[in-house]
C-alpha positions in Angstrom: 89.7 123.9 82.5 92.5 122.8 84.7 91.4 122.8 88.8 94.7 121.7 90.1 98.6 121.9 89.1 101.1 120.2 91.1 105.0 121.6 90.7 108.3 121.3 92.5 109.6 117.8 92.0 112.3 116.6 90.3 115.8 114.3 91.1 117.2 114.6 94.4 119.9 112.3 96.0 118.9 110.2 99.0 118.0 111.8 102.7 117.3 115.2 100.5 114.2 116.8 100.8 111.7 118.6 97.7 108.5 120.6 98.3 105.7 119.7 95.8 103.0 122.0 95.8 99.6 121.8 94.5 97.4 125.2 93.1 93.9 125.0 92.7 91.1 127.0 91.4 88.9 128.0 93.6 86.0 126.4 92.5 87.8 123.1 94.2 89.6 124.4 97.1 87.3 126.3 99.6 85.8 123.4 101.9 87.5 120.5 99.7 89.4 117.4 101.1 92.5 116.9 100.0 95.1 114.8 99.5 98.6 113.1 98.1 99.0 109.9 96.1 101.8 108.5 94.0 102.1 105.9 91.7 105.8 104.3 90.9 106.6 102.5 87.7 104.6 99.3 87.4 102.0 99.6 90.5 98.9 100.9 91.6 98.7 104.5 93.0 99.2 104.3 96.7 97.7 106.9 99.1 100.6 108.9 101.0 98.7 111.8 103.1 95.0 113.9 103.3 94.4 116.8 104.9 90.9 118.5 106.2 89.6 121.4 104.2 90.8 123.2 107.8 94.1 121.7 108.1 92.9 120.6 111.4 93.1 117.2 110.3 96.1 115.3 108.8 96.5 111.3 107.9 99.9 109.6 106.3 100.6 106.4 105.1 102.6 104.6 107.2 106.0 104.3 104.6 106.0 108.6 105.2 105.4 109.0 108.6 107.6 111.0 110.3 109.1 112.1 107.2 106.2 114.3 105.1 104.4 116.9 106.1 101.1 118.1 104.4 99.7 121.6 105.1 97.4 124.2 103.1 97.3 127.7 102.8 93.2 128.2 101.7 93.9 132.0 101.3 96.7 130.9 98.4 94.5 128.5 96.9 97.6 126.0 97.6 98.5 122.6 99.1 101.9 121.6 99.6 103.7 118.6 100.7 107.1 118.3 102.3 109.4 115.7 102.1 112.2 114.9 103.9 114.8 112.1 104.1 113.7 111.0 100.7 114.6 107.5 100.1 114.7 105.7 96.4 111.4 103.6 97.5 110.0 107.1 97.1 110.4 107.3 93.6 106.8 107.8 92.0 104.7 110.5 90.2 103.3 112.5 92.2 99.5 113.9 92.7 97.7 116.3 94.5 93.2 115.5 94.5 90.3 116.5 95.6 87.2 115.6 96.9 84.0 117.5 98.4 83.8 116.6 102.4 81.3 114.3 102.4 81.3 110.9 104.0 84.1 108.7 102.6 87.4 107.6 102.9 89.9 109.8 102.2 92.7 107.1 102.0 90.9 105.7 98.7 91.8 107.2 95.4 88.6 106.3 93.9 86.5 108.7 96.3 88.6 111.8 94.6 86.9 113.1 91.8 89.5 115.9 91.0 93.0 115.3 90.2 96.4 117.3 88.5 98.2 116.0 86.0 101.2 114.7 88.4 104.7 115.6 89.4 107.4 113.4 88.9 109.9 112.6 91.6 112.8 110.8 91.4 115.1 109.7 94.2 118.6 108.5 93.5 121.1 105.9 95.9 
């Protein structure tokens, strides 16, 4: 059984923009956190944004401030991330998660429980 699917990335030049998107089954989506993390060749997966099981609350890592935007549509089952002005330091795979709102903090990858297989995005000079 597959809860969530991430699609939309791929190679893009530098200062483009892709939409990833993330479906989920319903069983994880209704009053689930959830959030973005990516993990480039040789490091650890980094957090890059969280949103509320509302949308009423968003949080981004500093190095995509300004430039991604998070957002949910609950009655699509979907999550999506925007990103604009890529830049090569974005370069990473790509994952959507999900965790039930309990206490915790949502910037941690190890308080997810639920994650897709990732997206692969690749940002060229």
């Amino acid at each position: 059984q597959v809860d969530l699917v991430e699609s939309g990335g791929g190679l893009v030049q530098a200062g483009g923009s892709l939409r990833l998107t993330c479906a989920a089954s319903a069983r994880v989506f209704a009053t689930y956190i959830k959030g973005w993390f990516r993990q480039a060749p040789g490091k650890e997966r980094e957090f890059v944004a969280t949103i509320s099981w509302n949308g009423a609350l968003t949080t981004y890592a500093d190095a995509v401030k300004g430039r991604f935007t998070i957002s949910r549509d609950n009655s699509k089952n979907t999550m999506s991330l925007q990103m604009n002005s890529l830049e090569p330091e974005d370069t990473a795979v790509y994952f959507c998660a999900a965790r039930r709102p309990v206490a915790g903090d949502d910037k941690q990858a190890d308080e997810y429980d639920t994650w897709g297989q990732g997206t692969r995005v690749t940002v060229s000079s």
